[in-house]
C-alpha positions as CSV (number, residue, x, y, z in Angstrom):
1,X,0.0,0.0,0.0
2,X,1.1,3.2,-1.1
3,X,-1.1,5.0,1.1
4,X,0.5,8.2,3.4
5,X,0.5,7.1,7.3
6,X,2.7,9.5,8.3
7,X,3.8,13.2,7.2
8,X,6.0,16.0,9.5
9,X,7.8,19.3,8.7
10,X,10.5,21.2,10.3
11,X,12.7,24.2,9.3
12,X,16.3,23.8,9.3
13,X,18.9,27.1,8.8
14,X,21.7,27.2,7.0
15,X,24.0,29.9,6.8
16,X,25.5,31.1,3.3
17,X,28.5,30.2,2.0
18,X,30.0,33.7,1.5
19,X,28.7,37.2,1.1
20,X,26.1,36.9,-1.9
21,X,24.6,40.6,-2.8
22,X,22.1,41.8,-5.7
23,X,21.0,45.4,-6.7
24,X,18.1,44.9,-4.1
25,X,19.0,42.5,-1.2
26,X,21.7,40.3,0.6
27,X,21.2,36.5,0.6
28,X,20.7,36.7,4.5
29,X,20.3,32.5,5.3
30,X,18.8,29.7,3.6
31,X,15.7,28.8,5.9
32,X,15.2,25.2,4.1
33,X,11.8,23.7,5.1
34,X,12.1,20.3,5.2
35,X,9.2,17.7,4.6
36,X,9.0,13.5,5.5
37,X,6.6,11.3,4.1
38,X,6.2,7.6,4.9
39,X,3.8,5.0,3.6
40,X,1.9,2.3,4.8
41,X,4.1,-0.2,2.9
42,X,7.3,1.3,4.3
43,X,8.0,3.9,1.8
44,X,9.8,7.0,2.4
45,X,10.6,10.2,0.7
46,X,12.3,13.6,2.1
47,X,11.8,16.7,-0.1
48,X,12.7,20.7,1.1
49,X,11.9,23.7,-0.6
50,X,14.0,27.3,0.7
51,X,13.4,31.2,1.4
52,X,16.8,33.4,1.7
53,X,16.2,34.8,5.2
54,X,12.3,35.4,5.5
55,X,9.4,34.1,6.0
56,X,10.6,30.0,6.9
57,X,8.2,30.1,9.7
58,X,5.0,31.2,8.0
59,X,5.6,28.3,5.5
60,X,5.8,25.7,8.1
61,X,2.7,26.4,9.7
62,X,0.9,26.3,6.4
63,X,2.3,22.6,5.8
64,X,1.9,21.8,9.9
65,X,-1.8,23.5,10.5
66,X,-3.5,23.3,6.3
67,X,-1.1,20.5,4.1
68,X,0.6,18.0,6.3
69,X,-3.0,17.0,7.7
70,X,-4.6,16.8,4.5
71,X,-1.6,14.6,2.7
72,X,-1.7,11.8,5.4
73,X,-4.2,9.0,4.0
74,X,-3.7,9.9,0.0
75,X,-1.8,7.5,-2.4
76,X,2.1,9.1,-2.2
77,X,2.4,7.7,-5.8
78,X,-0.2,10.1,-7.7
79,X,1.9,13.0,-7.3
80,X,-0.4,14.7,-9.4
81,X,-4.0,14.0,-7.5
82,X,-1.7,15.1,-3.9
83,X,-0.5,18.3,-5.6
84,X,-3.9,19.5,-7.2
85,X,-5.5,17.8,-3.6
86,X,-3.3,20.4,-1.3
87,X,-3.7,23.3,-3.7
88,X,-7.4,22.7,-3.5
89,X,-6.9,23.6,-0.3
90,X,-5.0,27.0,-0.4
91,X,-7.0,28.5,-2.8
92,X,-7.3,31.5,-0.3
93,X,-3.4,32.1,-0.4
94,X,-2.8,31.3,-4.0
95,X,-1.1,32.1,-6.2
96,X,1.7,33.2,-4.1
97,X,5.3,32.4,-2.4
98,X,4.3,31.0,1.0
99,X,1.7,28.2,-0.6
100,X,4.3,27.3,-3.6
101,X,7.1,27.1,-1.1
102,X,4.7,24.8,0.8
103,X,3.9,22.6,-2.0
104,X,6.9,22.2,-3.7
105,X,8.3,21.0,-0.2
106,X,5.6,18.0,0.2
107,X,5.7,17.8,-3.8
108,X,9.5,17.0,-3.6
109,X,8.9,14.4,-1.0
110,X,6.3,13.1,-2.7
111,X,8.8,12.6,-5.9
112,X,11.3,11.3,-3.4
113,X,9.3,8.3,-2.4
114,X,7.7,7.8,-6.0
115,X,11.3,7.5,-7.0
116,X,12.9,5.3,-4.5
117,X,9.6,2.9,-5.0
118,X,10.3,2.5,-8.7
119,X,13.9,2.1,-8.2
120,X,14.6,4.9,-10.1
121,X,16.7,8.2,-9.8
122,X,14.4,11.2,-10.4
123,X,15.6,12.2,-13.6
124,X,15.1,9.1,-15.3
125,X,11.6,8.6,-13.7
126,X,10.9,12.4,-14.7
127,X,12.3,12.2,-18.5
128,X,15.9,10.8,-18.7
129,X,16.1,13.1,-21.1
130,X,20.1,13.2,-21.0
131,X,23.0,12.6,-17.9
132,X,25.1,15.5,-17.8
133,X,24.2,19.1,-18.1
134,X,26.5,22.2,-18.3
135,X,27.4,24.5,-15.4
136,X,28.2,28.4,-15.2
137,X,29.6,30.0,-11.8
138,X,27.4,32.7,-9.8
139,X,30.0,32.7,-6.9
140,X,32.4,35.1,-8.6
141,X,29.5,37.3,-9.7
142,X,28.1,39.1,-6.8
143,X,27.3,43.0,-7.2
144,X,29.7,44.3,-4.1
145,X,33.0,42.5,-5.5
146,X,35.4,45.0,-7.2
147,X,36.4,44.2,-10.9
148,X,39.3,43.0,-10.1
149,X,37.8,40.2,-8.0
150,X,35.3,39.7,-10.7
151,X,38.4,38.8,-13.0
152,X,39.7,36.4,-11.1
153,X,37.1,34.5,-10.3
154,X,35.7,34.7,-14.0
155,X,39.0,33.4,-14.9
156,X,39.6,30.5,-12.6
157,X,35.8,28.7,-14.1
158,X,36.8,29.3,-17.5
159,X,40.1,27.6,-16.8
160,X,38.3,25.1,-14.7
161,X,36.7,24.0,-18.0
162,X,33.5,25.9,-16.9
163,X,31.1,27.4,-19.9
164,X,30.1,30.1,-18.6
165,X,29.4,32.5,-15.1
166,X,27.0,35.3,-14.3
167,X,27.8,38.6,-12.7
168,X,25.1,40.8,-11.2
169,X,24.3,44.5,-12.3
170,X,22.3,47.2,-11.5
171,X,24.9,49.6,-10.3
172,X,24.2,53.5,-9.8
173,X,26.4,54.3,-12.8
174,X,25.5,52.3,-16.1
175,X,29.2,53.2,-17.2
176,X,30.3,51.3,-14.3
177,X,28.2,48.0,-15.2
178,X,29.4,48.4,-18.5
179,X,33.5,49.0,-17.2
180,X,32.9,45.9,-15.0
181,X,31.4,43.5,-17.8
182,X,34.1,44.6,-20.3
183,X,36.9,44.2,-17.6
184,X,35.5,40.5,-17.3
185,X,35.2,40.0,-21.3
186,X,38.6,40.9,-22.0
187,X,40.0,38.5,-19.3
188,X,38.2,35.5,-20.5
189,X,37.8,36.0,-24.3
190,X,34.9,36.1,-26.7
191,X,34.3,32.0,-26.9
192,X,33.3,32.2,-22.7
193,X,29.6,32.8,-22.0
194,X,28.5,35.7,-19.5
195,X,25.4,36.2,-18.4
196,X,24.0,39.3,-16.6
197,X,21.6,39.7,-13.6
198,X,19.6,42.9,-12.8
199,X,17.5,41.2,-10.2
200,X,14.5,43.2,-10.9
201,X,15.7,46.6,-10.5
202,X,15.4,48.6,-13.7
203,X,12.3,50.4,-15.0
204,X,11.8,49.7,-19.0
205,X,13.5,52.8,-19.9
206,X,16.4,51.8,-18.1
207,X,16.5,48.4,-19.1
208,X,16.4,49.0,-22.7
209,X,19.2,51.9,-22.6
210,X,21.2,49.3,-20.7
211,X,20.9,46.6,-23.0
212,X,22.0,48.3,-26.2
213,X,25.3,49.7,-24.1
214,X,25.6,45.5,-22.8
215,X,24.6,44.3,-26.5
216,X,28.7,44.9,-27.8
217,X,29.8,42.5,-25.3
218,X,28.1,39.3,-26.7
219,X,26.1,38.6,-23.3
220,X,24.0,35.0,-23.4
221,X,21.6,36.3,-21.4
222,X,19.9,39.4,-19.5
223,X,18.2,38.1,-16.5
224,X,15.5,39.8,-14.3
225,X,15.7,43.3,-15.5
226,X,12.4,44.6,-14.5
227,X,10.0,43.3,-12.1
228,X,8.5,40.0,-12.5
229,X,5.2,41.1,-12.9
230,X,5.6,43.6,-15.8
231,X,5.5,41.1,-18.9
232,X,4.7,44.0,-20.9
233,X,8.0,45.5,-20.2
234,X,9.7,42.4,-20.5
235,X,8.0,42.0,-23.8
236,X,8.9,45.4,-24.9
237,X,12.5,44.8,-23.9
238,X,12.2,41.3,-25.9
239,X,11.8,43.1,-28.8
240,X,14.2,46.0,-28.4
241,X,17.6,44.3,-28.1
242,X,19.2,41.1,-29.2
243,X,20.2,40.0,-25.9
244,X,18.0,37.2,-24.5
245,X,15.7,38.0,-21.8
246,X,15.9,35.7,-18.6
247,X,12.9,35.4,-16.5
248,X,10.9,33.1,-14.4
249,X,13.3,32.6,-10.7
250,X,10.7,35.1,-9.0
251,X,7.5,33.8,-10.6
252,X,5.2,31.6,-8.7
253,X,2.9,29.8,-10.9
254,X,2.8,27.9,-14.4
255,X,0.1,30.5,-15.4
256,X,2.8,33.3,-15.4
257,X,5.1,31.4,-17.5
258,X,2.7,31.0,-20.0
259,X,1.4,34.0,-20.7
260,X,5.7,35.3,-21.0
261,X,5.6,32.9,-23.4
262,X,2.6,33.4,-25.4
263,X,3.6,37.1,-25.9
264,X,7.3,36.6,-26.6
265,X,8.8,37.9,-23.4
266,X,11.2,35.3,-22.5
267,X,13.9,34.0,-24.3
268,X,14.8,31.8,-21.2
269,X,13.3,30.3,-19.0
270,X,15.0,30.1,-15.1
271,X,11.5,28.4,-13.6
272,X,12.6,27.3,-9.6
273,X,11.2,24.5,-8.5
274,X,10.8,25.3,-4.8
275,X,9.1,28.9,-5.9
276,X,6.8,27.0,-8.3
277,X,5.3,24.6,-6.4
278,X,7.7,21.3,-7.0
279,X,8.4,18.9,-9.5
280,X,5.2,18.7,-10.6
281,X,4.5,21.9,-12.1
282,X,8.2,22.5,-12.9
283,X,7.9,20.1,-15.4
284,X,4.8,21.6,-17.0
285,X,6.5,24.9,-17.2
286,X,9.3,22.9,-18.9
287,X,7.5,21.6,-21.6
288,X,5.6,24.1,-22.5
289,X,9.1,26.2,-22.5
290,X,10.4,23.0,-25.2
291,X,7.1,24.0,-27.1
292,X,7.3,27.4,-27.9
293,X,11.0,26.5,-28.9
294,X,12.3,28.2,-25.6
295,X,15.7,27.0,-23.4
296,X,15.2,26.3,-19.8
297,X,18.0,27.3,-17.5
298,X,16.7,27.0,-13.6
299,X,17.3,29.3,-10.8
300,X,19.4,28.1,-7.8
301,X,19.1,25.0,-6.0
302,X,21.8,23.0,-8.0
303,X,21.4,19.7,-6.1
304,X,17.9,19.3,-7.4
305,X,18.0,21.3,-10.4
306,X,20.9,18.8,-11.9
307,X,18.0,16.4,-12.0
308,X,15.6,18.1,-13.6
309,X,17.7,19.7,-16.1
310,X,19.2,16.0,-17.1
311,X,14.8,15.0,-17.0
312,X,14.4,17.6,-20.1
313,X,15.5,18.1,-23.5
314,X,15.2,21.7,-23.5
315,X,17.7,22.5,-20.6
316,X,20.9,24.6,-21.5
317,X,22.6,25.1,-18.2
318,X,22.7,24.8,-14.4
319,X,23.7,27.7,-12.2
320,X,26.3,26.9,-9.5
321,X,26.4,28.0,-6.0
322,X,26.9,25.9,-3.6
323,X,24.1,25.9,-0.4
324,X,23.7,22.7,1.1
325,X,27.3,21.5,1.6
326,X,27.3,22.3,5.4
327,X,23.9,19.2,5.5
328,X,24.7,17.1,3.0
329,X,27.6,14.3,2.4
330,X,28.3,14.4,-1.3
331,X,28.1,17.3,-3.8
332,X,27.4,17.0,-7.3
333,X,29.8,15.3,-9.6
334,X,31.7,17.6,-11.8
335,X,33.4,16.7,-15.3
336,X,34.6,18.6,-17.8
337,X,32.7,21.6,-16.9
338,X,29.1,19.2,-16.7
339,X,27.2,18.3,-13.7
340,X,26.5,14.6,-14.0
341,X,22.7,13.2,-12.9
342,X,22.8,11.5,-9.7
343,X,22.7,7.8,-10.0
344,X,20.8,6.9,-6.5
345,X,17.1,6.1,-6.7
346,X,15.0,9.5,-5.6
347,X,16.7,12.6,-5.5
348,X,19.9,12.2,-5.3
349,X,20.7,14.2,-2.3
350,X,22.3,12.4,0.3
351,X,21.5,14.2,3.4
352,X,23.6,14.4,6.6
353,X,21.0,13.8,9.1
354,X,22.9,14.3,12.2
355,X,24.3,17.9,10.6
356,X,20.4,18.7,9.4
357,X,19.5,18.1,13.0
358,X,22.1,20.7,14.6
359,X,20.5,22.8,12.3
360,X,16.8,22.5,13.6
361,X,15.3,25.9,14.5
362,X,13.1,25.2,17.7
């Protein structure tokens, strides 16, 4: 019997790695809520979703008081009923970040267990779509580093046999985004990809002047530049420069993504599988991303998003930083520049229980 006798959540903190900063915030802490499913046949599955500093709490007592009581007696194997079952249920508070970080932390359990059932590692149950998928480096990106850092680290993944790396913009000056990306393009040459992250903090205006002064350096991408509800801007900006438009780490529902895509407003596709609601929905935004001919390149969470990229045939790349190293006992396998699927059935995140438990907030 498949059947859910037991479900529990807690919240777990884990502090950053090093100082990661954006045109708008400072990655403060991951809160990562954990969720645990067993079944009546002896099934388990652990899946986690994340905020960066806020808002942990409120998530866990909509999964503890609304979710966690409603999953216990459903069949863990139809992911699909359980994940339209619990959003029946949060109607009131959808769409929005507290219910999809909820979901996607049961849905991701609920994948766990389907996995490890079949005997299966996740990405061949979601897709198997291919085993390796290429990384670029956010570490060396982060808007308060001077240039000269910036180089260096920009340097070292190229020569690591890395693709590509992002750097962050949004800096007073536009001159100085521009003296900082051409600092980096000279050190690394013209065959290296960069991408660029704005994080939400231009107006239209100012994210189309900065585009055509970015467009000379060959940029693969031009992520977040206005807020993530303004599709018409993004669509405007779509259409006014040559530089791919990145979207989709700050929206919450599969409903967004389409209508970006329907009206031309994404040339990538960075959908996050805690911030939409799990696995479940992730791949829907996927697919419908490989219909309209569009690459999909996740946001964060590289354990997981390894996966899901190798489930796909539309994925492109996987964004590196490293967040769960301090609870975990492996890290993802690097060659040649790729991040390899997992091969263990489930997830493919081998948890440190005893350092996850240190890290229990009360």
């Amino acid at each position: 019997m498949n059947t859910i006798t037991h479900a529990e959540a807690y919240l777990v903190d884990v502090a950053v790695e090093t100082v990661r900063t954006d045109a708008l915030q400072t990655f403060v802490k991951q809160e990562t809520l954990f969720v645990e499913v067993r079944t009546a046949d002896g099934g388990t599955g652990v899946g986690y979703s994340y905020t960066i500093g806020t808002g942990g709490t409120a998530v866990l007592a909509l999964l503890r008081d609304v979710l966690l009581p409603r999953l216990v007696g459903l069949d863990g194997s139809r992911v699909e009923h359980a994940w339209r079952e619990l959003y029946n249920v949060t109607r009131a508070t959808a769409v929005g970040a507290i219910t999809s970080l909820a979901l996607a932390a049961v849905d991701t359990a609920l994948w766990d267990l389907r996995a490890k059932a079949a005997g299966l590692p996740l990405w061949v149950l979601a897709g198997g779509a291919k085993d390796r998928i290429p990384l670029y480096d956010t570490e060396g990106g982060w808007l308060h580093l001077p240039v000269e850092d910036l180089v260096t680290a920009t340097k070292a993944s190229r020569d690591a046999g890395w693709r590509g790396a992002k750097l962050k913009v949004g800096k007073a000056s536009a001159a100085e985004d521009v003296e900082r990306l051409t600092a980096v393009r000279a050190a690394v040459g013209d065959r290296f990809d960069i991408m660029v992250d704005a994080n939400q903090s231009f107006t239209t205006a100012e994210a189309v002047r900065r585009a055509r002064l970015f467009e000379p350096l060959d940029l693969t991408w031009f992520e977040e530049p206005l807020p993530a509800d303004d599709v018409a801007g993004h669509e405007v900006l779509a259409r006014s420069t040559t530089i791919p438009v990145a979207v989709g780490e700050s929206m919450y529902s599969i409903g967004q993504f389409a209508e970006y895509l329907r009206r031309g407003a994404a040339g990538i596709v960075q959908v996050d599988v805690a911030r939409i609601g799990g696995i479940t929905p992730w791949l829907k935004v996927a697919h419908a991303a490989e219909a309209a001919n569009v690459a999909v390149c996740p946001h964060f969470l590289m354990e997981l998003h390894v996966s899901l990229c190798a489930a796909v045939p539309n994925s492109a790349y996987l964004e590196h930083i490293p967040q769960l190293r301090a609870i975990t006992r492996t890290e993802i396998a690097v060659v040649d520049g790729q991040a390899l699927a997992p091969t263990a059935p489930g997830l493919g995140i081998d948890w440190d229980r005893d350092a996850v438990d240190d890290r229990r907030v009360a």
